[in-house]
C-alpha positions as CSV (number, residue, x, y, z in Angstrom):
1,X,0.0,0.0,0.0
2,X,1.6,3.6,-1.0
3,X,2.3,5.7,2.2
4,X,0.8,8.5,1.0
5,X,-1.9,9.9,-1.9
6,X,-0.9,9.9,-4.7
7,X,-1.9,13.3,-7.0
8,X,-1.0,12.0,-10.3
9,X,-3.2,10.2,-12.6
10,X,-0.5,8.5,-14.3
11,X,1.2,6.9,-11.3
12,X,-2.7,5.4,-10.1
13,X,-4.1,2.2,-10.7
14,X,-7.3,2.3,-12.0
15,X,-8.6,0.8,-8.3
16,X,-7.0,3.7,-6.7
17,X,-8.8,6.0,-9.4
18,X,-12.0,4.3,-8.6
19,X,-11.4,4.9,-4.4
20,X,-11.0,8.5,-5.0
21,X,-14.1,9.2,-7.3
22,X,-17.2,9.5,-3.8
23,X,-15.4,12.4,-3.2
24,X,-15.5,13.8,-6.5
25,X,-12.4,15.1,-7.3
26,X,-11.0,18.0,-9.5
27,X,-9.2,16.9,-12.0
28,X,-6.1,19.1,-13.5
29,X,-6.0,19.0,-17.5
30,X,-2.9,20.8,-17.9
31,X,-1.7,21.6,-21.7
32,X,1.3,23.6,-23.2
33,X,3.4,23.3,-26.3
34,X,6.5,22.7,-28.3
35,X,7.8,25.7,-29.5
36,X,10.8,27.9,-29.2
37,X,11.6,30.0,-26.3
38,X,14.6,32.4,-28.2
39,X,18.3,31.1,-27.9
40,X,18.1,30.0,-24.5
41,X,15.1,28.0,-23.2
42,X,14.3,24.5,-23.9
43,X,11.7,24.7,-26.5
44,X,9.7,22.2,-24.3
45,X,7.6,24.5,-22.3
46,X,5.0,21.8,-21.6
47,X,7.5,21.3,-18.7
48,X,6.8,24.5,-17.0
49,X,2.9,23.9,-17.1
50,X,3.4,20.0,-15.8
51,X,5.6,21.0,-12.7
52,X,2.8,23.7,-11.7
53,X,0.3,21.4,-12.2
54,X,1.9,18.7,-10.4
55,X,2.7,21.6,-7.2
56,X,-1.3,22.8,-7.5
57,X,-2.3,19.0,-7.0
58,X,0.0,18.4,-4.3
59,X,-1.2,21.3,-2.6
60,X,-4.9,21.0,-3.3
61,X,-5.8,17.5,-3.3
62,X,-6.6,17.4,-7.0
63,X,-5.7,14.6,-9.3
64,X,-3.4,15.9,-12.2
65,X,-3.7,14.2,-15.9
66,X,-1.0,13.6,-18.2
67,X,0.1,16.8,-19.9
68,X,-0.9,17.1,-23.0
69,X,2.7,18.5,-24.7
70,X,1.2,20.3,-28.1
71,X,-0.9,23.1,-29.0
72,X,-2.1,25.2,-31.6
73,X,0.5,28.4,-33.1
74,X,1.3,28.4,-36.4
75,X,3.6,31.2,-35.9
76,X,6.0,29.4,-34.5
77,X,6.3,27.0,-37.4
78,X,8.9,28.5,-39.2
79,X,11.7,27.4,-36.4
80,X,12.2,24.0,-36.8
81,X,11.6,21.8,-33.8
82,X,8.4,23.1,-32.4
83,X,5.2,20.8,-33.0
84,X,2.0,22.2,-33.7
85,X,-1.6,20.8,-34.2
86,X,-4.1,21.8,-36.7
87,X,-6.8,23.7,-34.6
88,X,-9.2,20.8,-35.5
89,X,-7.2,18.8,-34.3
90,X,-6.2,20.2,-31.5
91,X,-10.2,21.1,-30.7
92,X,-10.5,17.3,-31.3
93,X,-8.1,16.5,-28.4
94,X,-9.6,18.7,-26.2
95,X,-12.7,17.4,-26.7
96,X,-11.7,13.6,-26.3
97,X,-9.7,14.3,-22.8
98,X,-12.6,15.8,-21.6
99,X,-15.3,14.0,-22.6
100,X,-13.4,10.6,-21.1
101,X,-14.4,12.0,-17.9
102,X,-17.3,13.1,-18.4
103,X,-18.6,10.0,-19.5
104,X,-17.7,8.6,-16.1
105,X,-20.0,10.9,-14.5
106,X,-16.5,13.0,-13.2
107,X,-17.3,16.9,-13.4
108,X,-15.2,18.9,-11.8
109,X,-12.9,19.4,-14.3
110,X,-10.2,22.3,-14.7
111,X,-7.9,22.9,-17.6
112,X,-4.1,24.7,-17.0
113,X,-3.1,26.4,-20.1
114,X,0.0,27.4,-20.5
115,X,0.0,28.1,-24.0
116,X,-1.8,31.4,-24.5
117,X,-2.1,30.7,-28.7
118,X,-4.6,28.0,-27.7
119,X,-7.2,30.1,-25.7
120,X,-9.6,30.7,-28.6
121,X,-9.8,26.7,-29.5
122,X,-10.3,26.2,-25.9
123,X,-13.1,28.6,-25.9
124,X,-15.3,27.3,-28.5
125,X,-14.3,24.0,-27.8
126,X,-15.7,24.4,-23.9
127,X,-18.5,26.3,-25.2
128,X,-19.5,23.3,-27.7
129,X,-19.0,20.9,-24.6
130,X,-21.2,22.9,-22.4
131,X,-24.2,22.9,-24.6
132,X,-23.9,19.5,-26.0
133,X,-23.1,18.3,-22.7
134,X,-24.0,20.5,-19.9
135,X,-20.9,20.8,-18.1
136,X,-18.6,24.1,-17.5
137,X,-14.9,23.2,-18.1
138,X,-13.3,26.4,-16.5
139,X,-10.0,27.2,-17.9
140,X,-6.8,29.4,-15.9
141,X,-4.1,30.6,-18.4
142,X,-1.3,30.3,-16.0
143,X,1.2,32.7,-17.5
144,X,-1.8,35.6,-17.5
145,X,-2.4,34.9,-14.0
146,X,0.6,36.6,-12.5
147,X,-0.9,40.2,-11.2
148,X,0.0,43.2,-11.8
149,X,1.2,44.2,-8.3
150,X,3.2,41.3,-8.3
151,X,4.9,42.0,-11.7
152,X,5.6,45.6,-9.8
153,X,7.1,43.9,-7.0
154,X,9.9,41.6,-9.3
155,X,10.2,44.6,-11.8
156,X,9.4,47.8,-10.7
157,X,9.4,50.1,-13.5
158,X,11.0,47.7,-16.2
159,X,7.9,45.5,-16.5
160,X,6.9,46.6,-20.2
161,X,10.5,46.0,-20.7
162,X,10.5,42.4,-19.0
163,X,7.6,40.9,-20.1
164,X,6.9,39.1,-23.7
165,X,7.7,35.9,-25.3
166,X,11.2,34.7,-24.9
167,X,11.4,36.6,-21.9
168,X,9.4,36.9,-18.5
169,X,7.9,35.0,-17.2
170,X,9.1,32.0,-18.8
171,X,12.4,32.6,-18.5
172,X,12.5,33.1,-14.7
173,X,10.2,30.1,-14.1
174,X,12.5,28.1,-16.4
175,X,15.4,29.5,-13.7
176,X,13.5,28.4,-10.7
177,X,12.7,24.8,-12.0
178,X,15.0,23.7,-14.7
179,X,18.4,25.7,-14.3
180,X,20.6,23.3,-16.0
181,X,18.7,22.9,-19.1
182,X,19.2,27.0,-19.3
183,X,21.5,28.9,-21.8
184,X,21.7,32.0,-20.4
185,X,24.4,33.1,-22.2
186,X,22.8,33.2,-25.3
187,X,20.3,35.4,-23.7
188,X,19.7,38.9,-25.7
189,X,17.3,41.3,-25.1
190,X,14.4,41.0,-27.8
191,X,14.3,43.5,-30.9
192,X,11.6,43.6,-33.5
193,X,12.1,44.1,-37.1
194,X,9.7,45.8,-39.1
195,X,7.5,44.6,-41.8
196,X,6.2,46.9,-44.9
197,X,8.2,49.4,-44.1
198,X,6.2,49.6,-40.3
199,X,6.9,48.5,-36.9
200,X,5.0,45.2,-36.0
201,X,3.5,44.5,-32.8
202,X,3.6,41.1,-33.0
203,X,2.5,37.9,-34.9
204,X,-0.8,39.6,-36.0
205,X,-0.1,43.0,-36.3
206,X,2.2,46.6,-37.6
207,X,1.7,49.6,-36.8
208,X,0.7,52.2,-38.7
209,X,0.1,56.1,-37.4
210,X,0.0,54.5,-33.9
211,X,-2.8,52.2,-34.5
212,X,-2.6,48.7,-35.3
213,X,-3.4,47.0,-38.3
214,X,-4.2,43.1,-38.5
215,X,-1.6,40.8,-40.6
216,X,-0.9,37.5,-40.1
217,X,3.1,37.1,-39.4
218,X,5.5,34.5,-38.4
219,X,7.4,34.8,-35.3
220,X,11.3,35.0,-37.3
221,X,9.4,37.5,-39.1
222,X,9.1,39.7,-36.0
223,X,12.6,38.8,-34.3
224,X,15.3,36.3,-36.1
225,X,15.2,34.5,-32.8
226,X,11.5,34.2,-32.3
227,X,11.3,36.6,-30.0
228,X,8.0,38.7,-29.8
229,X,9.3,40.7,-26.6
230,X,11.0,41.0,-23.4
231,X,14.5,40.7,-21.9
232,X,15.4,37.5,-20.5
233,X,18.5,39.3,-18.9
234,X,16.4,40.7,-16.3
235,X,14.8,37.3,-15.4
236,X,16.2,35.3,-12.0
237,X,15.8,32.3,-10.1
238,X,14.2,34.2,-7.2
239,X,11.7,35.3,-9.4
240,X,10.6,32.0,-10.6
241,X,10.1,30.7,-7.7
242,X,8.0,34.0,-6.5
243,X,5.6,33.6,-9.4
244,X,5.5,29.4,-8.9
245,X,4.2,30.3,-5.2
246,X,1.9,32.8,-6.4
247,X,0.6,30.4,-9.5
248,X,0.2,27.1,-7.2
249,X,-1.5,29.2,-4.3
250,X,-3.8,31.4,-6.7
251,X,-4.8,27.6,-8.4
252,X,-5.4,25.7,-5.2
253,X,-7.7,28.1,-3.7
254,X,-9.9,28.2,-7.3
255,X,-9.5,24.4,-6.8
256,X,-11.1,24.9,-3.1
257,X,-14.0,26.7,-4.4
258,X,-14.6,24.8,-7.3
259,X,-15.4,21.8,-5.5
260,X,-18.3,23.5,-3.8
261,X,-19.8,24.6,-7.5
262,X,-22.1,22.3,-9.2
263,X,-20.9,22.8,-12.9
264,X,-23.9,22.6,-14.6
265,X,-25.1,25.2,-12.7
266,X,-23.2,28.1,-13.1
267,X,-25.8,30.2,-11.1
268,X,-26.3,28.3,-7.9
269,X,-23.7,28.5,-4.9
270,X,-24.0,26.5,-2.1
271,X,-24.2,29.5,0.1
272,X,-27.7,30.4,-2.3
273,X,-29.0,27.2,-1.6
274,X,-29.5,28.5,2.3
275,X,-31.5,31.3,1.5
C-alpha cells in the first residue's frame, strides 16, 4: 500500500482511481506546447505547465492528468523543432480528454493552459462541450495569472520591458525549475524588425500612425530569434520561484472553491442554496 496519496493520474491504478471518485475530485487537464523559447530555453515549455500542475495538485488535493505537450501556433512553425496541431485537431483533443471524464460521471474538471495561442480553440471548444453536454470546463491561463502588483514587486518600473515571449515570465520560471537545461548566455534582449516598411506588434499586427493593423506574421518574421518581446536578462531564479508560489496558491484556492460549485449550474452557490 503507498504511504501516502498519490496526486498524479499516471502513477494510479485504476482501483486507486476508482477509491477517490465519492469524493468527486478535481481533476487538472494541464496543456502547453513545443515551440521555441529564443536562444536560451528549452523549446519544451510543456514542462513548465506539468511541474505547476503537479505543485497545485499536491497542494490542493486534485488529481493531475497527463500533460498534454502540443498546442495550436502556427507562428512558430517556421523554427524547426516546435510541433504544432491543426486547430481541428487540437479542438479534437480537447474534446476527447474531456469527454473521457465526463462520460464517467466525473465533473469537476479544470484545464491549465499554459499556451496562450490555444485560448480561442479552448473557448469554442468548452462552449460546444457545455451545450452539448451540460458541463462548464473552466480554464486558468497560468502565465496571465501573475498580477500586476506582483509584476511591480519583481520589476518595478522595467515590466513593459521584462515581459513578452522569450522573456518573462518563462524565462525566470524556467530559472526556478530547470536551471541546468538554461542557456543564459545566449540570452539577448528582444528587438523587432519591421515589416512593410512599419513597426510590427507582434505575430498579428504593424503599426501604422499609432494604431494597429491586423496581418498574419510569423514569429522570425518579427525577431530572427523568435522573440516577440521581453529581456530575459532581467529574469532570475528568485523570481521563478515567487511567481511558482503565487501560480500554485492562486490555483489551489480556485480548486477549493470549485469543489463546492455544481458545474452545470453556473448560477447556484452553495451559500444560495441556504436562502
Amino acid at each position: 500500500m503507498p504511504t501516502h496519496q498519490k496526486h498524479a493520474l499516471k502513477d494510479m491504478t485504476f482501483a486507486e482511481f476508482r477509491e477517490r471518485l465519492p469524493e468527486k475530485p478535481v481533476i487538472l487537464l494541464p496543456f502547453g506546447s513545443q515551440e521555441e523559447q529564443g536562444p536560451h530555453a528549452p523549446m519544451g515549455d510543456y514542462m513548465l505547465t506539468e511541474a505547476v500542475a503537479a505543485k497545485v495538485a499536491e497542494a490542493s488535493g486534485a488529481i493531475v492528468a497527463p500533460t498534454i505537450p502540443f498546442g495550436w501556433g502556427d507562428f512558430f512553425r517556421t523554427i524547426p523543432g516546435g510541433i504544432q496541431l491543426r486547430p481541428s485537431t487540437f479542438a479534437a483533443v480537447v474534446e476527447d480528454v474531456v469527454v473521457a471524464f465526463l462520460e464517467h460521471g466525473i465533473e469537476h474538471i479544470l484545464v491549465l493552459n499554459g499556451h496562450t495561442s490555444n485560448t480561442p480553440l479552448f473557448d469554442q471548444t468548452l462552449r460546444r462541450i457545455r451545450a452539448e453536454r451540460g458541463v462548464t470546463v473552466p480554464l486558468i491561463n497560468l502565465w496571465q495569472s501573475i498580477p500586476d502588483p506582483l509584476w511591480k514587486e519583481l520589476h518595478g518600473d522595467l515590466v513593459a520591458t521584462a515581459r513578452g515571449h522569450g522573456g518573462e515570465p518563462l524565462t525566470s520560471i524556467y530559472l526556478h525549475l530547470f536551471p541546468d537545461l538554461m542557456r543564459m548566455d545566449l540570452a539577448r534582449p528582444s528587438a523587432r524588425s519591421e515589416a512593410f516598411g512599419l513597426p510590427t506588434g507582434g505575430v498579428n499586427n504593424i503599426r501604422f500612425e499609432g494604431m494597429g493593423v491586423n496581418v498574419p506574421l510569423n514569429c522570425h518574421e518579427v525577431n530572427a530569434d523568435g522573440m516577440l518581446g521581453g529581456d530575459p536578462l532581467l529574469a532570475s531564479a528568485e523570481n521563478g520561484k515567487r511567481m511558482v508560489d503565487h501560480l500554485v496558491g492562486f490555483c489551489s484556492r480556485f480548486v477549493e472553491h470549485m469543489r463546492r460549485c455544481d458545474m452545470r449550474a453556473p448560477t447556484l452557490f452553495p451559500a444560495d442554496k441556504d436562502t
